[in-house]
N, C-alpha and C positions, 0 to 999 in steps of 0.2 A: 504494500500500500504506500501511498506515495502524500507524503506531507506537507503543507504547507504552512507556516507559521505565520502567522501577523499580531502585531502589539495594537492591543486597545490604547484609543485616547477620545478624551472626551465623555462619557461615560459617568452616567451618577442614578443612585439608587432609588427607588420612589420614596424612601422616609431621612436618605441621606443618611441610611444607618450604618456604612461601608465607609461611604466619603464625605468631603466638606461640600456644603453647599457652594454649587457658580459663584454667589456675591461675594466670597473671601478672596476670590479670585482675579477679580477684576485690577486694572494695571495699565500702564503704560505700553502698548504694543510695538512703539517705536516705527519705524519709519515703512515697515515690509508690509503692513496690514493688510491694504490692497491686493498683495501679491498673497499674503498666505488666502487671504479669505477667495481670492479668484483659482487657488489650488485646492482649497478645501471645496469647491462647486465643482471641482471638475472631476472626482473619484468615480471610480466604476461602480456602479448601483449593484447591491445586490437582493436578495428577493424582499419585496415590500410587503408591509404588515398592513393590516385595519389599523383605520383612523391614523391622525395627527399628533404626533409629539407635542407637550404643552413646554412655552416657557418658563424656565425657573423663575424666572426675573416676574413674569406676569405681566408682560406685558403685552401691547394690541396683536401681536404675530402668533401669541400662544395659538393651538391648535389649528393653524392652517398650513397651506403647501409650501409656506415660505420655510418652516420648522421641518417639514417632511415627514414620512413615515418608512425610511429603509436605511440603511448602512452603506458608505460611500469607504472605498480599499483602497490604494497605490500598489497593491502588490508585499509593500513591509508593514503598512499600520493601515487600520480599520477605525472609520468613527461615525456618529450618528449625522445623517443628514444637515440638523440643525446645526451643526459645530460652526458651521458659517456663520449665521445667525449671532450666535453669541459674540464672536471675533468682532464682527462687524459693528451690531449694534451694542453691544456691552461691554466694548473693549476685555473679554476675556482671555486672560494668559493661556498660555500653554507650553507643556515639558520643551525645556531645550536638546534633548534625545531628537525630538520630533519636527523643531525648527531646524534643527542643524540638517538634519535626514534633507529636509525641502530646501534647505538654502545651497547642500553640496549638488543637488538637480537644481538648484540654481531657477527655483520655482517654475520646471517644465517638467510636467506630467510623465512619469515617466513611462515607456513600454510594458504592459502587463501579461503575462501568461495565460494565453488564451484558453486554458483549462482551469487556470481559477474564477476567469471570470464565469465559464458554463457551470463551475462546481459553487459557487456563490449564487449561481441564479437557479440552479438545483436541476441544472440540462448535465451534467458531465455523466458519462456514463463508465469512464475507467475510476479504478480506486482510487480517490483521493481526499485526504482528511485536512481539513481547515482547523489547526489548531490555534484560539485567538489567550493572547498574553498579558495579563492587566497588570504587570509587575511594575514597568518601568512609568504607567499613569499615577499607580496607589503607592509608589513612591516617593511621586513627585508632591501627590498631595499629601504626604506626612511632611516632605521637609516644607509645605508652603504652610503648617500649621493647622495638619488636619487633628492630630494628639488634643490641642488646646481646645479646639473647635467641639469635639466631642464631648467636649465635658459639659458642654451648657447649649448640645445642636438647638437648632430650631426647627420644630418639628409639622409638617405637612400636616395642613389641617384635616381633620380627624374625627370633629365634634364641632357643635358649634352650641351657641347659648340659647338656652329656652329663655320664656319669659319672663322667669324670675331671676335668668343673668347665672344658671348653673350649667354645668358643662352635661352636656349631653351627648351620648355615641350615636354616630347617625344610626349604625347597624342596631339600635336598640329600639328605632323605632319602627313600629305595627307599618 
């Protein structure tokens, strides 16, 4: 069987109970922005899901095609459609592992293996295994201060107030 490795970037949990929330993240992107965010749109799709990614941030582009619903590759790393989005509009950082990879391709797309892209859209018919790597992401987010983050996350709403101002679970109600 025949392997293919790619490293996640981008990537966060629905309760954030793994990683730091996006807004620790946010930063000075410096002068390439345009270039990563015009390389981040250009990744080879792979098979697309139901519905819309929501923005962490919340803002107006949550849940529409601007956010996506599928995973965009290079060939070395994998990340959600929306990673544009964030870059773009919410000057979010990202691992310099990942920058450096884009700036050594000198921000052109590079040639991809035309068997991972049939085995990412779930056409490939020889054996081949997509193994994806979240080490060099969930590292990055400890050294940007995920350790600290954790101790007091903020947590994905969940319940909301009745009308006496008490916390109540949605799943508790009839």
């Amino acid at each position: 069987m025949r392997r293919i490795h790619l490293n996640h970037v981008g990537y966060w949990s629905k309760n954030y109970d793994n990683c730091v929330s996006p807004e620790y993240l946010r930063g000075d992107i410096g002068n390439d922005k345009e270039k990563i965010v015009h390389y981040l749109k250009s990744g080879i799709r792979g098979i697309e899901f139901l519905g819309y990614a929501r923005c962490r941030f919340e803002c107006l582009k949550s849940e529409t095609p601007e956010l996506g619903n599928t995973d965009f590759t290079d060939g070395v790393w994998v990340w959600p459609e929306g990673l544009a989005h964030y870059v773009d509009a919410h000057n979010l950082l990202l691992p310099p592992e990942f920058l450096d990879h884009i700036r050594q391709l000198d921000f052109n797309f590079p040639h991809v293996d035309e068997s991972l892209i049939k085995a990412r859209l779930g056409l490939e018919t020889e054996a081949i295994e997509v193994e994806g790597d979240d080490s060099i992401w969930k590292d990055w987010l400890k050294a940007m201060g995920e350790d600290d983050y954790l101790r007091s996350p903020v947590v994905v709403p969940k319940a909301s107030l009745d009308r006496f101002g008490n916390d109540t679970l949605l799943s508790d109600w009839d």
